[in-house]
C-alpha positions as CSV (number, residue, x, y, z in Angstrom):
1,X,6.5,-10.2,0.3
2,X,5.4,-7.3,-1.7
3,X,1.5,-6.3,-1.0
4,X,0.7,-4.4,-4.5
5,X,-2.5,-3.4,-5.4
6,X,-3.6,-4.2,-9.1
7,X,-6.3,-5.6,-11.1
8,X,-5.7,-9.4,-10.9
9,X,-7.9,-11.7,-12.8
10,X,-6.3,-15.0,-11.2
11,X,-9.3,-15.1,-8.7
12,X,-12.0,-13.9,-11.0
13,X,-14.2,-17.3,-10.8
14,X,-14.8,-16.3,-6.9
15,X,-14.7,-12.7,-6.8
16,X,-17.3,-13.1,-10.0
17,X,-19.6,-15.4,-7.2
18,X,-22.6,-12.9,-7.0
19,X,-24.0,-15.7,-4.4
20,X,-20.8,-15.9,-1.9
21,X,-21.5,-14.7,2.2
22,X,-19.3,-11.9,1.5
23,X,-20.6,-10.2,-1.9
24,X,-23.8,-10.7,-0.3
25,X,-23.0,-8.7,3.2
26,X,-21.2,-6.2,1.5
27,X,-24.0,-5.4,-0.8
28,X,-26.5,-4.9,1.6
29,X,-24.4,-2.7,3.8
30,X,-24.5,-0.4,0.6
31,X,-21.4,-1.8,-1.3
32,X,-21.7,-2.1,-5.2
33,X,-19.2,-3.3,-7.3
34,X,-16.3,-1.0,-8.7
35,X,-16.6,1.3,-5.9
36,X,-13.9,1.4,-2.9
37,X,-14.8,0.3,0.5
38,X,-15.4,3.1,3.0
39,X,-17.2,6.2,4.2
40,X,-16.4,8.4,1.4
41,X,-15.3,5.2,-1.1
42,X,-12.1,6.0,-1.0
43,X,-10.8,2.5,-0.6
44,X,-9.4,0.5,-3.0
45,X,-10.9,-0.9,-6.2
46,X,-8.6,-3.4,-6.7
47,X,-7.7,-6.5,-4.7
48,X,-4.9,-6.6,-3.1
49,X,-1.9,-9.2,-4.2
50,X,1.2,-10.4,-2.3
51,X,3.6,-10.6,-4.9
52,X,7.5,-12.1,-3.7
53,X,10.2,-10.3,-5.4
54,X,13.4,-12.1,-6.3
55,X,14.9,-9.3,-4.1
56,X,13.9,-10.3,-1.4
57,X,14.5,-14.1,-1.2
58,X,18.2,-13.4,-1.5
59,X,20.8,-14.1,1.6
60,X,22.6,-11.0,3.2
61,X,25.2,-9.5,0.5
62,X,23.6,-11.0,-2.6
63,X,22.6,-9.2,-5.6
64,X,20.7,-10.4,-9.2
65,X,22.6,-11.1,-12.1
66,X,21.1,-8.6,-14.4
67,X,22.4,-10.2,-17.6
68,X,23.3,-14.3,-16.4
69,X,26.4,-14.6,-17.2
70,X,28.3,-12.6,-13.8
71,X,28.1,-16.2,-12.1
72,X,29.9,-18.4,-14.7
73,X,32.3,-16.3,-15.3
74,X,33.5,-16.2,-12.0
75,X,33.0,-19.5,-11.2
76,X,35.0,-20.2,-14.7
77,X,37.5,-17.6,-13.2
78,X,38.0,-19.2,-10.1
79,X,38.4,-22.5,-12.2
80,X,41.5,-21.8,-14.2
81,X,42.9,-19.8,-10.8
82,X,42.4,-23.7,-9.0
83,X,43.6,-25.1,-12.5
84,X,46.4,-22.9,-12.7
85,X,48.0,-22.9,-9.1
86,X,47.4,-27.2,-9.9
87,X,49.7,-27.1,-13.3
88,X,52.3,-25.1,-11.4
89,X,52.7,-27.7,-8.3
């Protein structure tokens, strides 16, 4: 997983909750909203969001197939080689 930090607006119905224990405790320590947590508000703004990158769901030695077609024709290679060594038996 890939922790990036951007403005997501998937969880906007919660993170909108002006009522929820956390808004609530973070507001009266001094938090308002927009601002980043910490002494100086240095913190981030955004939420942070695990993201899984194709990249990394791949086994040892694999890469992407940038334009989809690497696969078949390999496969379609190794097909006519099977086909081919068959005919000639």
């Amino acid at each position: 997983m890939t922790i990036v930090a951007a403005s997501d607006n998937r969880n906007s119905a919660w993170a909108n909750d002006k009522s929820s224990f956390a808004h609530r405790m973070m507001t009266k320590m001094g938090w308002k909203e927009g601002e980043g947590l910490g002494k100086n508000k240095q913190g981030n703004v955004h939420s942070l969001r695990a993201v899984k990158m194709a990249e990394e769901a791949l086994g040892i030695g694999a890469s992407i197939d940038v334009h989809g077609s690497g696969g078949f024709d390999k496969t379609r290679d190794n097909f006519t080689n099977v086909l081919a060594s068959l005919k000639s038996q």
